[in-house]
C-alpha positions in Angstrom: 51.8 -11.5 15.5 48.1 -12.2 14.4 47.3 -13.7 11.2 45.5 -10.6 10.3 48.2 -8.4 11.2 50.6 -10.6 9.0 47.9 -10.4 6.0 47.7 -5.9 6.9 51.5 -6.0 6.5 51.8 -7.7 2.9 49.6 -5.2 1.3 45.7 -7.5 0.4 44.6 -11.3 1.7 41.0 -11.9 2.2 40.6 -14.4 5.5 38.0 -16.5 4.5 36.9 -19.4 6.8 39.2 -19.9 10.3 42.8 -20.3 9.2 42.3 -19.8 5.2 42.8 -17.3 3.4 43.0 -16.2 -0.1 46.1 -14.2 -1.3 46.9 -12.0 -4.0 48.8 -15.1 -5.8 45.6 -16.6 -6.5 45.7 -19.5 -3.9 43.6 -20.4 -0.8 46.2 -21.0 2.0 46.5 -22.4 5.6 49.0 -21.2 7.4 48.8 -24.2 10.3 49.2 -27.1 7.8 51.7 -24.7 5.3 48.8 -26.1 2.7 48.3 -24.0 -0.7 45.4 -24.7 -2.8 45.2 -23.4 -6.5 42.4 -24.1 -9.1 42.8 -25.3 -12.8 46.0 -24.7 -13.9 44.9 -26.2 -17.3 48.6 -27.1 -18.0 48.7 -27.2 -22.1 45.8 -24.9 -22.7 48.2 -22.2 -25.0 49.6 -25.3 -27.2 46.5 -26.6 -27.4 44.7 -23.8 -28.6 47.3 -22.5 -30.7 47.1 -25.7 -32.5 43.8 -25.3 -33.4 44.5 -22.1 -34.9 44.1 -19.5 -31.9 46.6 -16.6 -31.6 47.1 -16.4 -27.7 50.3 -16.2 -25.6 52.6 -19.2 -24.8 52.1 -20.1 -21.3 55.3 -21.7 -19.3 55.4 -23.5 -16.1 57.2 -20.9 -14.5 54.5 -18.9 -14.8 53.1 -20.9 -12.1 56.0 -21.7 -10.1 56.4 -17.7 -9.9 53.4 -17.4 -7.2 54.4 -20.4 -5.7 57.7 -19.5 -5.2 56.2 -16.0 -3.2 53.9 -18.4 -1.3 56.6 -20.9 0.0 58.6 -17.8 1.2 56.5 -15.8 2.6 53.9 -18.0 4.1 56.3 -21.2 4.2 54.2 -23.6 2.1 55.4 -27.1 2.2 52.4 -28.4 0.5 50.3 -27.9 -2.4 46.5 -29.1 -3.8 45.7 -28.6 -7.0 42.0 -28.6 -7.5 40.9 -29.1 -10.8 42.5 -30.4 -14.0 45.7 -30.0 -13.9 46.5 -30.4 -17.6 44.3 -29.3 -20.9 44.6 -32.1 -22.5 47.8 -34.5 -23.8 49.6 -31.2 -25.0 50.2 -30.4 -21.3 51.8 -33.8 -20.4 55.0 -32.3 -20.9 54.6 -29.7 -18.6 54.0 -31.7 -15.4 57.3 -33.2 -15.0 58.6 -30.0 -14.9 56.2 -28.6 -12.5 56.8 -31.6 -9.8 60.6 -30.9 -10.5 60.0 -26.9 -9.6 58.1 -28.0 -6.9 61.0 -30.3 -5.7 63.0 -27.3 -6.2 60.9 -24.8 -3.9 60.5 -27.8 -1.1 56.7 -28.1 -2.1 55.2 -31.2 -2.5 51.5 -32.6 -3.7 49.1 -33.3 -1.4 
C-alpha cells in the first residue's frame, strides 16, 4: 500500500516533506532509509532539576525507549538521529549507556 494509506490506517501522521513524516511518537521518520529523528531528549533534566530544589517527576530511559520501541515495529526503524542535546548536563551521563544498550536491544543504532 501507499505511504498515506499506511499513515490513515494507524490512526494520525502528518507527511511532511517527500518520504518524511512526523508520527504521533514525536519523531520525524523516513520510511526508505528506516531513519527516525527525535529532538532534545535532555537526558538528566529531572535529576538535575530536582537537585536544585524543583519538585518534578523522575524521568527514565524507558520513557524514551517506549516510542522507539512502537517506531522500530511498526515502521521498521533501524536507525536513529538525535538532534539536539542529548543529555542536560553531567547528571544525564548515566543514562546514555543505557539508552545505546536499549537501542542495541530494539536493533536501532545512531546515525
Amino acid at each position: 500500500g501507499s505511504l498515506r494509506g499506511e499513515v490513515a490506517a494507524r490512526g494520525f501522521a502528518l507527511p511532511v516533506f517527500g518520504d518524511w513524516f512526523l508520527t504521533p511518537q514525536r519523531a520525524a521518520v523516513q520510511r526508505p532509509t528506516t531513519t527516525a529523528v527525535i529532538a532534545d531528549p535532555h537526558l538528566g533534566y529531572d535529576r538535575a532539576r530536582q537537585r536544585g530544589g524543583e519538585a518534578i517527576p523522575s524521568v527514565t530511559v524507558d520513557g524514551l525507549l517506549a516510542p522507539l520501541r512502537t517506531l522500530a515495529i511498526e515502521y521498521h526503524i533501524q536507525q536513529l538521529v538525535i538532534a539536539g542535546d542529548l543529555v542536560e548536563n553531567r547528571a544525564g551521563l548515566p543514562a546514555v549507556n543505557e539508552l545505546l544498550e536499549g537501542l542495541k536491544h530494539l536493533g536501532i543504532t545512531l546515525a
